[in-house]
C-alpha positions, 0 to 999 in steps of 0.5 A, spaced: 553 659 307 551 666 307 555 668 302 550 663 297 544 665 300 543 671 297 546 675 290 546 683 288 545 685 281 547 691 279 549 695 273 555 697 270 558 705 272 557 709 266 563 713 266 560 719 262 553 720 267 558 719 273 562 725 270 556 729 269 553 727 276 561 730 279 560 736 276 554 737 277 556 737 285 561 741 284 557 746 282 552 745 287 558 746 292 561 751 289 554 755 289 552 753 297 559 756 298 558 763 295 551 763 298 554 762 305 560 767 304 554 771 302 550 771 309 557 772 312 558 778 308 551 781 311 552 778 317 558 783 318 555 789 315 550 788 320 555 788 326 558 795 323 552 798 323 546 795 327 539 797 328 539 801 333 533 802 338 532 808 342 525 812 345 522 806 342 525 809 335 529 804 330 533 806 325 536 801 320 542 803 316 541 800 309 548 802 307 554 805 312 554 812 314 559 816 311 561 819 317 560 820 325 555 825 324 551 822 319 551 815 323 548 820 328 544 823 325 540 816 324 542 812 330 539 818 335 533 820 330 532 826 334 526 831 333 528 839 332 526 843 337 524 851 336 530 856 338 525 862 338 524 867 344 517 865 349 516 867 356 512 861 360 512 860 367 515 854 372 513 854 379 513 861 382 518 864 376 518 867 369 522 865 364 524 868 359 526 862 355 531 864 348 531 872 351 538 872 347 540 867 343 545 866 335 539 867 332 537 873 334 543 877 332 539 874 324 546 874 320 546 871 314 547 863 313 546 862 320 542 856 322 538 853 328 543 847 330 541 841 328 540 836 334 545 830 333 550 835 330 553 837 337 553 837 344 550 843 349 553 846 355 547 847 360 549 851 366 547 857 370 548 863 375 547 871 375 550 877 373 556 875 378 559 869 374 558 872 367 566 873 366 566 865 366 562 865 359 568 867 354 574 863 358 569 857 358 567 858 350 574 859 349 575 852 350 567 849 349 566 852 342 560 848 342 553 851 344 552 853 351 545 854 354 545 859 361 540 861 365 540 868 368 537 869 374 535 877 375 530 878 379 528 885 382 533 890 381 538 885 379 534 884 371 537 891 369 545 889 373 544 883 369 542 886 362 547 891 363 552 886 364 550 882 358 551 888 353 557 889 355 559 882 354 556 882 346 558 889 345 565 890 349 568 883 351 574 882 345 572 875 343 564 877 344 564 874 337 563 867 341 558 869 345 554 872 338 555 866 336 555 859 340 551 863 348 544 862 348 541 866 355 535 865 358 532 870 364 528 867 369 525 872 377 520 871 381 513 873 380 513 878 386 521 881 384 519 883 377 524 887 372 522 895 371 521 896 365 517 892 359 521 886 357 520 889 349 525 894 351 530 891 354 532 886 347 531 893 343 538 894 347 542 889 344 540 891 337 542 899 338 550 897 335 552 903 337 553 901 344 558 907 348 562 901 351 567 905 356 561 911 357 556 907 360 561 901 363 564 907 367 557 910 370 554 903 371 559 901 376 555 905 382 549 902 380 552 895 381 549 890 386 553 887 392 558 882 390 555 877 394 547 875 394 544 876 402 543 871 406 535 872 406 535 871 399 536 864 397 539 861 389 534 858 386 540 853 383 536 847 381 531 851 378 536 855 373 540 848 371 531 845 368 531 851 364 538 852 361 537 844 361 531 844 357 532 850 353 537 846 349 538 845 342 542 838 341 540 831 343 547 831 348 548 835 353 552 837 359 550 839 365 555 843 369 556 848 374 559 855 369 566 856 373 568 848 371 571 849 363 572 843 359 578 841 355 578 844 349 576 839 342 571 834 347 566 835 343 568 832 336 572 826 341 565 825 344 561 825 338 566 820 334 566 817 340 559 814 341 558 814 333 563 808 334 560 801 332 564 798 339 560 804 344 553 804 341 550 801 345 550 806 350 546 811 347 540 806 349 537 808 356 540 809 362 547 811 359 550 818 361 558 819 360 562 822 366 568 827 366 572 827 372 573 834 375 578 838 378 581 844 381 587 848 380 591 853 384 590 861 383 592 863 377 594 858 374 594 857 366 588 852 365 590 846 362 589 845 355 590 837 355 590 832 359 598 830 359 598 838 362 593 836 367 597 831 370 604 834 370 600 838 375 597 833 379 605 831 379 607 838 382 601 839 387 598 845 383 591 841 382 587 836 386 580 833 385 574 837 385 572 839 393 578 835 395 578 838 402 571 839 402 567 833 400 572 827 396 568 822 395 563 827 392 567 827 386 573 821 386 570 817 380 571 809 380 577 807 378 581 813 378 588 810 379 587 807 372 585 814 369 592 817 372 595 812 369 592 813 361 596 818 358 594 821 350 597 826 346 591 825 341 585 826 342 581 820 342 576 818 347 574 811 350 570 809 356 575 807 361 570 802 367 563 803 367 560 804 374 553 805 379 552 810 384 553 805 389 558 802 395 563 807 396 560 812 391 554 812 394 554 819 396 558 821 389 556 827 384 558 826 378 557 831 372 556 828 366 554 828 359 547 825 358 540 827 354 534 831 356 531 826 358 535 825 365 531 826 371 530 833 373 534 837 379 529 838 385 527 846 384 526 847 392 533 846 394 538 852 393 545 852 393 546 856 400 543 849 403 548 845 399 547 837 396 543 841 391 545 835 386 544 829 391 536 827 390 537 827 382 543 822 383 539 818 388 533 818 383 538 815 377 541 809 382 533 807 383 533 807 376 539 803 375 544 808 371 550 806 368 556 812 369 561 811 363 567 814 366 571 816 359 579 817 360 580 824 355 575 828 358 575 833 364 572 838 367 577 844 371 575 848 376 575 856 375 583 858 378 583 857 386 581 852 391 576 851 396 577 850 402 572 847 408 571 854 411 570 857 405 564 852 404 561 852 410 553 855 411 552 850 417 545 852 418 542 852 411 546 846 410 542 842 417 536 846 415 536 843 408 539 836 409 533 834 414 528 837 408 531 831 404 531 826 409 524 828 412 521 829 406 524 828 398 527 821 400 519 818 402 516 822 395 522 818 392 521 812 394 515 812 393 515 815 385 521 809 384 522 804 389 527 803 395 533 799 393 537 799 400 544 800 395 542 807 393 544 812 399 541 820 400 
């Protein structure tokens, strides 16, 4: 019944109209095909050079960079900074910021770095460590920023000890060409002379090397500073830090050497589309650390380093002094990974908090990190502990990286050699009775995060 119900009517096909309509749609296709391999294509280059945020900065790569440094170069988008010599004040010091620097000697060709371009050892200390500076650039061959504390008579020791190491020192030419110093005293521990006269000093080439060496020994200061007359280690750590030229910075103690070639495996490294991501806040790079006996040779590769963990010859940084202070996350693993190249990657990425509550890891980060606290010296120890705390309230990620690390000055420490009872029970209680409630209230409490 259905079937003579109801009848359809339709036309003949037309053989040559529904060829024009398949061609037809196959060119349609084949057109969404290339448009869609197309977007592909860009999605891909996008994901190789991402638009990149930082301080509130975008920087948008058009086309891919031709090498690290010019990746870097838009991803930081940094501002230069002037290298040039001022004297300004901090708390109850002077500071001679640039007092000598690469660009004071004026040699032709010579150029201010450019911030993206490398990585900057900021550290400080007196005349007393200054036989650190050239071993330390044997192997940093990067800038290195240091700042000298000379207050009183000390100014003129340091002074002294300074042209010997421009005028004298055998590889003098590394500290020409990478060491910027900056001179800091107290106000009422002022230098002899006008300031102008002291940097006349190192433009007179014809420095007598071994007459004034010989006769300047008599005049030397005791080896060690006296217990009335504190360091004030936080305070040369800011000015070094701050005086810096470059983006990337390593804050550090001037005995810890580096392993020779990190800044280039650093830089290549955090350039790598797959570790971008880091350079936005908060993100900073740890280098474990570690001590070797006396006159051992420092080695020169982490394959070296661990053949001497093996034999005994080096131990963890303040092994018998403070473990956890410096035992990194995942140290087993880091063992374990042995290069013979130089390449550079992320191992764990961790917090300061369960059991490296307590840790004090040295790193690479930027400027932009919290300050160290300027009223804690090195005699009451636990110098670098607020400025952990205050990065564990603002959630800081550490990236443990697995080729690079940090080797104490030949000779370990013990215990004994350490101990300062009664400054260090003075200054732990300033800390807990005072810094801990000025940080809590300047960030918040977070019952994770220990002092």
């Amino acid at each position: 019944m259905a079937s003579q119900s109801t009848k359809f009517s339709y036309a003949r096909l037309n053989q040559d109209e529904s060829y024009q309509k398949s061609a037809f749609i196959r060119i349609l296709l084949l057109l969404v095909a290339i448009f869609f391999l197309f977007f592909c294509a860009m999605g891909f280059a996008s994901s190789q050079y991402p638009t990149v945020t930082l301080n509130d900065k975008i920087s948008t790569f058009h086309e891919p960079p031709k090498d690290h440094l010019q990746a870097l170069k838009y991803l930081l988008n940094c501002p230069s900074t002037d290298a040039g010599f001022r004297i300004y004040q901090k708390g109850k010091f002077w500071v001679l910021e640039n007092f000598l620097n690469p660009l004071f000697w004026r040699n032709v060709g010579r150029r201010p770095v450019e911030c993206y371009e490398t990585v900057t050892y900021t550290t400080h200390g007196d005349f007393r460590f200054l036989d650190n500076v050239v071993p330390l650039l044997e192997r940093w061959k990067a800038p290195l920023s240091v700042a000298l504390y000379g207050p009183g008579k000390e100014f003129g020791v340091a002074i002294d000890a300074l042209l010997e190491l421009y005028h004298c020192h055998p590889q003098s030419y590394l500290v020409e060409e990478f060491a910027s110093f900056h001179l800091y005293f107290d106000f009422d521990q002022m230098p002899d002379k006008e300031i102008s006269f002291y940097r006349r000093k190192f433009l007179n080439r014809q420095y007598d090397c071994e007459t004034t060496s010989n006769s300047s020994q008599d005049d030397k200061l005791p080896s060690k500073r006296s217990p009335n007359h504190l360091y004030p280690v936080n305070v040369g750590r800011n000015i070094a830090r701050a005086a810096a030229q470059t983006h990337f910075v390593l804050a550090s103690d001037i005995e810890l050497y580096p392993n020779p070639g990190f800044v280039d495996s650093f830089l290549k490294m955090v350039a790598h589309p797959a570790y971008r991501y880091t350079l936005e806040e908060p993100n900073v790079y740890v280098l474990p650390v570690f001590e070797i006996q006396e006159h051992l040779p420092i080695p020169e590769d982490k394959l070296g380093l661990l053949q001497m963990l093996q034999r005994g010859e080096a131990i963890k940084f303040h092994e018998k002094i403070c473990a956890s202070c410096h035992t990194v996350p995942s140290y087993r693993e880091w063992l374990e990974l042995a290069k013979e190249d130089r390449t550079m990657d992320i191992l764990v990425t961790a917090q300061r908090v369960g059991d490296f509550g307590w840790w004090e890891p040295i790193y690479v980060g930027s400027k932009r990190e919290p300050p160290y606290d300027e009223r804690l010296s090195w005699e009451g120890k636990f110098d670098k502990m607020t400025q952990g705390y205050i990065m564990c309230l603002l959630g800081y990620n550490f990236h443990v990286l697995d080729n690079g690390f940090l080797v104490h000055k030949p000779g370990i420490k013990s215990q004994a050699d350490a101990a300062r009872p009664a400054m260090e029970a003075k200054q732990r209680a300033f800390v807990e009775e005072t810094i801990r409630n000025e940080l809590n209230v300047l960030y918040g409490i977070n019952d994770r995060c220990r002092l």
